[in-house]
C-alpha positions in Angstrom: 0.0 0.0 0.0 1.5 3.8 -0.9 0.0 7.1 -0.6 1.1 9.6 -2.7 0.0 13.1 -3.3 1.0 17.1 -3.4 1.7 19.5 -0.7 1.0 23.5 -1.5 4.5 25.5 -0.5 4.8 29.2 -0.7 8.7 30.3 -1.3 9.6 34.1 -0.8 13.1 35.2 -0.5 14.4 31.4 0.0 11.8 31.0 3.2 9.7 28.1 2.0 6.1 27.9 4.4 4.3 24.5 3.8 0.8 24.7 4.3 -2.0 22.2 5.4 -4.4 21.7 7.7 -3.3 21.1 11.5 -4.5 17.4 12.1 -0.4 16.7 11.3 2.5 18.6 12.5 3.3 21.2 10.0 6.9 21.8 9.8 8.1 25.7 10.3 9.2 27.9 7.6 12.5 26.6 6.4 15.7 28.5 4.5 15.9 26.2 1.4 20.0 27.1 1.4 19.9 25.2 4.5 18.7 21.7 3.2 21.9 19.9 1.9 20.1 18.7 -1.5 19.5 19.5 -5.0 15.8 19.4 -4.4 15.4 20.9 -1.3 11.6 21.5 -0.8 10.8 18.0 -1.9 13.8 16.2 0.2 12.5 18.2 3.6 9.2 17.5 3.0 9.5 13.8 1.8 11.8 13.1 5.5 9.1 14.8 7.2 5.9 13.1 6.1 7.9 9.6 6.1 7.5 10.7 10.2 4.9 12.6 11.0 2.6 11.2 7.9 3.6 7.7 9.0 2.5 8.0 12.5 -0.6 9.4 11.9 -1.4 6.4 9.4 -0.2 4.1 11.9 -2.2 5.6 14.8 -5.5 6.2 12.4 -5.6 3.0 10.8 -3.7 0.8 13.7 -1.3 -0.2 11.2 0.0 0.3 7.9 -1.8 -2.5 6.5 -5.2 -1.5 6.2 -7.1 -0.5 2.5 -9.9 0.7 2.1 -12.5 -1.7 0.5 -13.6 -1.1 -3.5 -17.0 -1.6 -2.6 -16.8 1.2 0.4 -18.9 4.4 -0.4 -18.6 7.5 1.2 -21.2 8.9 -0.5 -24.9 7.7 0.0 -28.0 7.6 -1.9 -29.9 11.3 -1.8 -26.7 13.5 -1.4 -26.3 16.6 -2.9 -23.2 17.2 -4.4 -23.9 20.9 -4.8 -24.4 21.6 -1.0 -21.2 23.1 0.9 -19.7 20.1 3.4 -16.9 19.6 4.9 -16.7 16.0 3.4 -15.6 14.7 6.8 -15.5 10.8 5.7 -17.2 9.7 9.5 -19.3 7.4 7.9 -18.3 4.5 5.1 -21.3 2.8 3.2 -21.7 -0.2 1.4 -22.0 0.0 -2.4 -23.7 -3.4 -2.0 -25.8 -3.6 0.8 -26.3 0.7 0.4 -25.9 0.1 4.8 -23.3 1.5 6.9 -20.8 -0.8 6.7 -19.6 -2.5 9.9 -16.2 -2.4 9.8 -15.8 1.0 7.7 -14.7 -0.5 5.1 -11.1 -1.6 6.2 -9.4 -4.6 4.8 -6.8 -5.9 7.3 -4.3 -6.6 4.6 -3.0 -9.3 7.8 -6.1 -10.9 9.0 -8.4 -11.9 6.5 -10.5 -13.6 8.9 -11.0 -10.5 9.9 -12.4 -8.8 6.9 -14.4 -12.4 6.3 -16.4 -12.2 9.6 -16.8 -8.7 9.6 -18.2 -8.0 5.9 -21.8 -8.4 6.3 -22.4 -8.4 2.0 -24.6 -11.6 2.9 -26.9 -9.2 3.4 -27.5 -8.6 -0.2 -26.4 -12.3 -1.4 -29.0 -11.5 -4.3 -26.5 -9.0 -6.1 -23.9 -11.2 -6.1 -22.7 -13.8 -9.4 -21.4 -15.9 -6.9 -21.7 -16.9 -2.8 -21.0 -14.2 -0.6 -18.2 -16.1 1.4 -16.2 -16.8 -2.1 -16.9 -12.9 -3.4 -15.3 -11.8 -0.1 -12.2 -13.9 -0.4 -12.1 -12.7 -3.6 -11.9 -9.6 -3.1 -9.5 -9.4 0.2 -7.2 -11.2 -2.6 -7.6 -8.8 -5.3 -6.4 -6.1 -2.9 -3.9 -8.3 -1.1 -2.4 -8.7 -4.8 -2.6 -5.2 -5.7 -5.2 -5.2 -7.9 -6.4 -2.0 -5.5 -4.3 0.2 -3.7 -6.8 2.2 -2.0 -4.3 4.6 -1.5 -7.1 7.5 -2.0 -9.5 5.9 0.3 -8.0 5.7 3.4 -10.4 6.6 6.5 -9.6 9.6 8.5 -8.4 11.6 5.0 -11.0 14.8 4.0 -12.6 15.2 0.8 -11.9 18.5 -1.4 -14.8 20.6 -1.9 -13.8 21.6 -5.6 -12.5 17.7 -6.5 -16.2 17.1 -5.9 -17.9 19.7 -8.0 -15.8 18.2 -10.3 -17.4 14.8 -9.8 -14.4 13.0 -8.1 -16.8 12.5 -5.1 -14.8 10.0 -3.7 -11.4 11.0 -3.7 -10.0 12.0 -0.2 -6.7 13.6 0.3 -3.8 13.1 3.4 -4.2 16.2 5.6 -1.1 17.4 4.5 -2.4 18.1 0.7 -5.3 20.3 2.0 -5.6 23.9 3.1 -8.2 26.5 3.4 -8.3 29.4 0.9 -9.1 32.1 3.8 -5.8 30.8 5.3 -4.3 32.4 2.5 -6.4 35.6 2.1 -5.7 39.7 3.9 -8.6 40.9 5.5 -11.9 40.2 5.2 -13.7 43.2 4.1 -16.9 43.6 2.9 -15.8 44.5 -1.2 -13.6 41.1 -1.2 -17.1 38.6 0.3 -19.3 40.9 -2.2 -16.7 40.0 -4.9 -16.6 36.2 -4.1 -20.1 35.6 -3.4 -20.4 37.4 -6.4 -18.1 34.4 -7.8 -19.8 31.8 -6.5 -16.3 31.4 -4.1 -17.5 33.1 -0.5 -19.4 29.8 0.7 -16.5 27.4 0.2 -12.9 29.3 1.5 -13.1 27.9 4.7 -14.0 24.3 3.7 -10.9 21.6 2.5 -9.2 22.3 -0.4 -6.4 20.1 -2.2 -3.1 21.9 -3.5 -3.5 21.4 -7.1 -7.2 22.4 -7.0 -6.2 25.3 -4.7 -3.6 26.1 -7.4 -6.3 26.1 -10.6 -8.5 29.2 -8.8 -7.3 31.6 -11.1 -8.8 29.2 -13.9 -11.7 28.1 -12.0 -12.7 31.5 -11.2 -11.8 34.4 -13.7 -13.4 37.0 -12.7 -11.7 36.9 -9.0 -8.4 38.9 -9.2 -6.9 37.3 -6.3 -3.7 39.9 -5.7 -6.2 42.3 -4.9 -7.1 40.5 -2.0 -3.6 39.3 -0.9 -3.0 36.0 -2.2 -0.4 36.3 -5.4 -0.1 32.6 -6.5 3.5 33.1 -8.2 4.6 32.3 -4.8 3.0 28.8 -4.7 4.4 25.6 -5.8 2.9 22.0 -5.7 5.5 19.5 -4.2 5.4 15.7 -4.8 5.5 13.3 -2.2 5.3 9.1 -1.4 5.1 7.4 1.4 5.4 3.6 0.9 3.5 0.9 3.8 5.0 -2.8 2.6 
């Protein structure tokens, strides 16, 4: 299992300031001429998610081992997607049964007996094409084998608000590849919420958003000039990272 993914940096005058949301330590600004490496940004920030990024995986999850099932939903029947949320993946459904799904669906990648006790698909035996015992085996093998990573579909991770107007309901981001545009933003004042409610923006800059979403808001929303209301994206850069679980 890997998760991969890309932090939002601002760099001014060789200060580099990593920004995400708070539920993982967020490393201080850093001098880049301090980092012994030819890719500086990326090398800090790789060394610091492969500890802080690990251990929250590791406390979240219990382990490194567990993937989220491919027939896990986090969206059920009746939602809009057009109404602001915080996308706050508390609850996982079953694609299947359409029930909340009793272990959340997490596949112990260790115990399968686990994931074979606690799967309750039996429940809707009629939508299977084959017995519910062999499709459950089957598919705590085809993620055992690879065949699904999960690695966007971790519990605990947040969804983007702008990811899902774009229809990728389902894709959830670490902590560290999400920040809030108001984070980022001078003073609230009257003419800049007139301008971005104007926009169609005002309801959603406090809610999660990813760093290569955050970085397409110039595109996404022309008629915002967003200098004149202190955030001047030729400071940002979007910064790779990988954190590998064998």
């Amino acid at each position: 299992m890997h998760f991969e993914g890309k932090v939002l940096v601002e760099v001014k005058d060789n200060i580099a300031t990593p920004h995400w949301r708070e539920k993982v330590p967020r490393p201080p600004p850093f001098d880049v001429r301090a980092i012994d490496s030819d890719t500086p940004i990326e090398s800090f920030l790789q060394e610091w998610i492969e500890q802080f990024g690990r251990q929250w995986v590791n406390e979240f999850t219990g382990s490194g081992s567990n993937v989220n099932c491919p027939d896990g939903t986090l969206v059920p029947d009746g939602v809009d997607p057009d109404i602001p949320t915080t996308a706050t993946p508390d609850l996982w459904y079953c694609k299947i049964t359409g029930d909340i799904c009793p272990i959340q669906a997490q596949v112990p990648t260790d115990d399968e007996a686990a994931f074979i006790n606690g799967c309750n698909v039996e429940r809707a035996a009629e939508k299977l094409d084959r017995l519910p015992k062999q499709y459950k085996k089957g598919l705590f093998q085809a993620v055992l084998h690879g065949k699904f990573t999960g690695e966007h579909h971790m519990a605990g991770r947040e969804g983007c608000w702008h990811c899902q107007q774009q229809g990728a309901r389902e894709d959830v981001h670490d902590p560290w590849t999400l920040t809030a545009i108001y984070k980022h933003l001078g003073e609230a004042t009257k003419d800049r919420k007139r301008t971005f409610r104007r926009a169609g923006l005002e309801s959603w800059i406090g809610h999660p958003i990813c760093a290569e979403c955050f970085m397409d808001l110039p595109e996404s929303f022309p008629d915002i000039e967003f200098s004149e209301w202190g955030l001047n994206f030729d400071r940002y850069q979007i910064v790779a990272y990988r954190l590998d679980f064998n």
